[in-house]
Every structure is written in C-alpha cells, then in structure tokens.
C-alpha positions as CSV (number, residue, x, y, z in Angstrom):
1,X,47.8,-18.4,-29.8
2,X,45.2,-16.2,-30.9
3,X,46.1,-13.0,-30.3
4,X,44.6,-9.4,-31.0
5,X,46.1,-6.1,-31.3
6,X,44.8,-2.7,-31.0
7,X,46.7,0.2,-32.8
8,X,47.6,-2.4,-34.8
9,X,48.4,0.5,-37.7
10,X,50.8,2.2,-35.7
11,X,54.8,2.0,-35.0
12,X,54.8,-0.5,-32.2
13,X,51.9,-1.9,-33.5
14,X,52.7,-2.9,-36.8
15,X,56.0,-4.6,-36.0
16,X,54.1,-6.5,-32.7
17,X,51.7,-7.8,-35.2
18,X,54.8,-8.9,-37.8
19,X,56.9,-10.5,-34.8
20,X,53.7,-12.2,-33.9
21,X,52.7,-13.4,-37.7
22,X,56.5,-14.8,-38.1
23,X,55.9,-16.9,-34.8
24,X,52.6,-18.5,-36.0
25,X,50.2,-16.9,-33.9
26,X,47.0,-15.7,-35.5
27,X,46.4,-12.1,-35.5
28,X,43.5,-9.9,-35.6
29,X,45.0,-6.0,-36.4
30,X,42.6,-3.8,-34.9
31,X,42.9,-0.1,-36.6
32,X,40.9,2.8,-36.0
33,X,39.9,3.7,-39.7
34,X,39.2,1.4,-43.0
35,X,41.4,3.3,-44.6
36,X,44.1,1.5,-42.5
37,X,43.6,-2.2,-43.5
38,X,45.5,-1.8,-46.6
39,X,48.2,-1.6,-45.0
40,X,48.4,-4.7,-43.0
41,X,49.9,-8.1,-43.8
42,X,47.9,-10.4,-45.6
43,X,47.5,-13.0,-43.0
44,X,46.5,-10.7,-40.5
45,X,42.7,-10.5,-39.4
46,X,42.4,-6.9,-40.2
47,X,39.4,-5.3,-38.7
48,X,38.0,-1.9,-37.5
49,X,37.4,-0.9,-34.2
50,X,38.0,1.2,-31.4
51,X,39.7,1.1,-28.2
52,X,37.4,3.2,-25.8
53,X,34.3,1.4,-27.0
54,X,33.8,-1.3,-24.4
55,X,30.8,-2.7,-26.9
56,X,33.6,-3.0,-29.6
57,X,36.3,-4.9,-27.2
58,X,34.5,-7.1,-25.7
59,X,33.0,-8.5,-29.0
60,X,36.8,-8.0,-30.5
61,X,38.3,-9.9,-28.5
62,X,35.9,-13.2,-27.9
63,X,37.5,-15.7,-28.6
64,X,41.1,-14.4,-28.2
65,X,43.8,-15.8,-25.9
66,X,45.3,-12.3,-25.3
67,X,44.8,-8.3,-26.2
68,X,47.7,-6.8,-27.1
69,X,47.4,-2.8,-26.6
70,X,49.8,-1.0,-28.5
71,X,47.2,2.5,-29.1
72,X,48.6,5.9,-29.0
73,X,46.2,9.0,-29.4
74,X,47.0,11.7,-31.4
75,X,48.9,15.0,-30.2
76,X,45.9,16.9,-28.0
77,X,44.5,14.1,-27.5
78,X,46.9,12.4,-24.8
79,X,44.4,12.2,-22.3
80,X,42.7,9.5,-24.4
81,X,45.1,7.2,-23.3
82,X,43.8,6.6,-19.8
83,X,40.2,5.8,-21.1
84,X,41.0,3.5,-23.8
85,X,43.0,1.7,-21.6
86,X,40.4,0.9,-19.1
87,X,38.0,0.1,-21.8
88,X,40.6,-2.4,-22.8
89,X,41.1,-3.8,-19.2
90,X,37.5,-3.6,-18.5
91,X,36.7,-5.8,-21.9
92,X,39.7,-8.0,-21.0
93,X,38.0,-8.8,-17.4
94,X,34.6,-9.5,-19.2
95,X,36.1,-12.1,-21.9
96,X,38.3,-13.5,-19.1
97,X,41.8,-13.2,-21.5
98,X,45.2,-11.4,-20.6
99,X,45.8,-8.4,-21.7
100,X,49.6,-7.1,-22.6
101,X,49.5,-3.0,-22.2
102,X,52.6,-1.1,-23.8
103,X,52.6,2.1,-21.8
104,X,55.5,4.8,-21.7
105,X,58.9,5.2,-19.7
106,X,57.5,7.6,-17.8
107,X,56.8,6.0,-14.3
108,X,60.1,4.0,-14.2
109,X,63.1,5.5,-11.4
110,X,65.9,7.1,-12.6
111,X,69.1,4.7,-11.1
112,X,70.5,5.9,-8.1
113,X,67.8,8.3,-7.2
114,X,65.6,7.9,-4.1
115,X,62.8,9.3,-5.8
116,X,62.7,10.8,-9.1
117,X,61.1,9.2,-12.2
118,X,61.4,9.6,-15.9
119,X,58.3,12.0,-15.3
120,X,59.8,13.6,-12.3
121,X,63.2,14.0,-13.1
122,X,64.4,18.1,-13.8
123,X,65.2,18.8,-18.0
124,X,64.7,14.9,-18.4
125,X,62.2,15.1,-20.5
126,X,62.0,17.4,-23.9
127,X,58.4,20.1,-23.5
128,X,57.5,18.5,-26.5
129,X,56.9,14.9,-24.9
130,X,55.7,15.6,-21.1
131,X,52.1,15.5,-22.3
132,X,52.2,11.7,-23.6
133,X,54.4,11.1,-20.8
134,X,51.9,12.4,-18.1
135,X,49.3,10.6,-19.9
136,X,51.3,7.1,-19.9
137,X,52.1,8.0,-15.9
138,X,48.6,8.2,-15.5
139,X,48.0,4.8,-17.6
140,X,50.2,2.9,-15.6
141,X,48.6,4.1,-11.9
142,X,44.9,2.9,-13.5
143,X,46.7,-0.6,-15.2
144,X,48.2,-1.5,-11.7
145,X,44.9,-0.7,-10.0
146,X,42.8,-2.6,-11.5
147,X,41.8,-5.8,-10.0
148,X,39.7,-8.1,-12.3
149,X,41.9,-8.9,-15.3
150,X,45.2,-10.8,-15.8
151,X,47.7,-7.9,-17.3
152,X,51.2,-7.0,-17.9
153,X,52.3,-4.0,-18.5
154,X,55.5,-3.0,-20.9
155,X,57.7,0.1,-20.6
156,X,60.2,1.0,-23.4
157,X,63.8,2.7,-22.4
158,X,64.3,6.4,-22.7
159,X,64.3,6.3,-26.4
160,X,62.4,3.8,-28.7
161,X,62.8,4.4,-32.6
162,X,62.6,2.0,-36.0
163,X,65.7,-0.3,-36.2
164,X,66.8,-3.6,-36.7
165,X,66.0,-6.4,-35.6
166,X,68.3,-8.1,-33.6
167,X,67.1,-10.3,-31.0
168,X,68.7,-8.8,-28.2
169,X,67.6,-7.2,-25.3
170,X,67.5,-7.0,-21.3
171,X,64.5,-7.1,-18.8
172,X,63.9,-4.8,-16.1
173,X,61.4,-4.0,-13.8
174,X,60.7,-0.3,-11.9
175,X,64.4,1.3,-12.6
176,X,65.1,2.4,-16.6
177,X,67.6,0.4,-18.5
178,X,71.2,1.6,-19.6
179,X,73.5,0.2,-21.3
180,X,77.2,0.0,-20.8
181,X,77.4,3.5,-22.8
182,X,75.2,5.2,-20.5
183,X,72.1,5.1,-23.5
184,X,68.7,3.9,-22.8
185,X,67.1,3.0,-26.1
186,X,65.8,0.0,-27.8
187,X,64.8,-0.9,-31.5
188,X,60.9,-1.1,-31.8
189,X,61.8,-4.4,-34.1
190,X,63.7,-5.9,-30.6
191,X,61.1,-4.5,-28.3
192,X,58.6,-6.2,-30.0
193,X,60.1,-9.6,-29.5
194,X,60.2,-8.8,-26.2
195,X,56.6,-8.3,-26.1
196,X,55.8,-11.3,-27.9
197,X,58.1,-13.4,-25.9
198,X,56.0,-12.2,-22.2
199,X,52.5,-12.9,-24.4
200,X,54.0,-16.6,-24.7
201,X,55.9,-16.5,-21.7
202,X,53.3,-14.7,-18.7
203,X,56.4,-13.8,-17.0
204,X,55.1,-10.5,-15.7
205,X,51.2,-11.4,-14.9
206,X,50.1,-8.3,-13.0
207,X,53.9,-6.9,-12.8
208,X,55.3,-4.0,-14.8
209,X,58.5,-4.9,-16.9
210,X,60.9,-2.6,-19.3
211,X,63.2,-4.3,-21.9
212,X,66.3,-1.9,-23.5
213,X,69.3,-2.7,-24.8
C-alpha cells in the first residue's frame, strides 16, 4: 500500500510511519520543515509540505492509496487543527483516496454518563490541555461532517505516551476505554498498530473508533 503521512516528524507520527515501514508499505513522511528529514528512516519518502495547503495535498498525495493525518500545531496555535484538517479531507476528496485522521479523546463519553464527554466532564481535564482538546472536539464535528471523502477517524484513551510495543490493544467506538484497573491509556508504539491495522483493514470507513489498553 502506498501510504502518506503528514506530521510525519512528530510522536504519533514517527512511530505510524515505523509500524507502517516494518509492514512493507511504502511511505512518504510529510514534515513541515527541511530541517526535519534527517530525521526519518531511510526508506521513507521524506518530503516537505504542509497540511493547510490544499495546493500541497492534493499534489502530495496523487498517487497514494491513503493519507494518514497524524499533525499537531503548536501550543497557541490549536486552532490550526480544524483547518489543516479540512484541507486534508478536502485534498483526500479531490485525489479520491481514504484518509485515516488521528484526532484527540476529547469527544468520546465518559462510561456510565448520559451525557458528559472527555471535553465536558468537570476537573477531567488538566487547564493545561483543554485548548488541544477543544480544538480536537472541534476536528472531530468538521471530520464527521464532511461528505465527499472515504475517512476514519482515531481517538486515543485518556492518556497516550512513548512505550513499548506490545501488540495489544482493544477497539472502541463513542465511550473511552478502561482497563480492568480503571486506567485509560495506551502506548503510542501499540496505538500505532492499531492505526495501521484500520489503514489495511477499512473497518471504520466513515466511523469514529478509539483503541486503549
């Protein structure tokens, strides 16, 4: 499969574009700055571009089977978010490929409320997060209205962090994942297979899904 990956520099990123190397696919890595592609594995397509350029996606990704969208803007800048997003949908529409979005926990339910969220929920989140949060809320309501493109969309637990990898994990859907110790959290090494396994798979075409532990 030929699969590309914006933000491909970052912490999701990077290990997406490692899990999807070790399973054969060919990659192009997307970063935002030259500076970047040193960084990337050798047999990786490394190339610069950016996410809320719609000129720069659609010729990205011609020729792809699949956009992977793993972009996170930089503290201030959450609002970014939304718009690269779009562009990303909006280019995916244009080239007629899927596109696999990796937004935030934000939007899931909280178990065993009626109607609180992640978002919503009082003293869930730490002051210091709300603002990507909000902006990953706000992702999710544009990905699921959008009509022209074939997309999933990916929400990690409450806590995602560097780990190992371990090949484990459980799917969800609208509720976020505990485990049997009452922790919602994930290794970004194990989330990543998940999201390579739904960009082989198509399980969730037009669905949101979480994975956690």
């Amino acid at each position: 499969m030929r699969i590309i990956i914006f933000g491909a520099a970052g912490d999701i990123g990077s290990r997406v574009v490692k899990e999807a190397l070790n399973r054969g696919h060919e990659v192009t890595a997307v970063v935002r700055r030259a500076s970047q592609l040193a960084s990337l594995p050798e047999k990786a397509k490394g190339v610069v571009g950016h996410a809320d350029q719609l000129n720069d996606v659609i010729n990205l990704t011609a020729h792809h089977d699949l956009i992977i969208s793993a972009v996170r803007p930089p503290q201030g800048s959450e609002s970014e978010l939304v718009v690269a997003t779009q562009t990303i949908l909006e280019g995916a529409a244009n080239n007629n490929i899927r596109s696999l979005i990796v937004g935030g926990a934000a939007s899931l339910k909280i178990p065993g409320s009626d109607h609180l969220t992640v978002l919503t929920a009082p003293d869930f989140l730490p002051e210091s997060v709300v603002p990507i949060a909000q902006a990953c809320n706000e992702q999710h309501k544009m990905v699921i209205s959008h009509k022209t493109s074939q997309w999933s969309y990916a929400c990690p637990p409450a806590l995602i962090r560097p780990g190992t990898r371990t090949g484990q994990y459980r799917l969800g859907s609208d509720e976020l994942l505990y485990d049997e110790e009452g922790n919602s959290h994930i290794s970004m090494e194990d989330f990543s297979i998940a999201l390579i396994d739904e960009a082989e798979q198509a399980k969730h075409t037009n669905q949101r899904f979480t994975a956690a532990y």
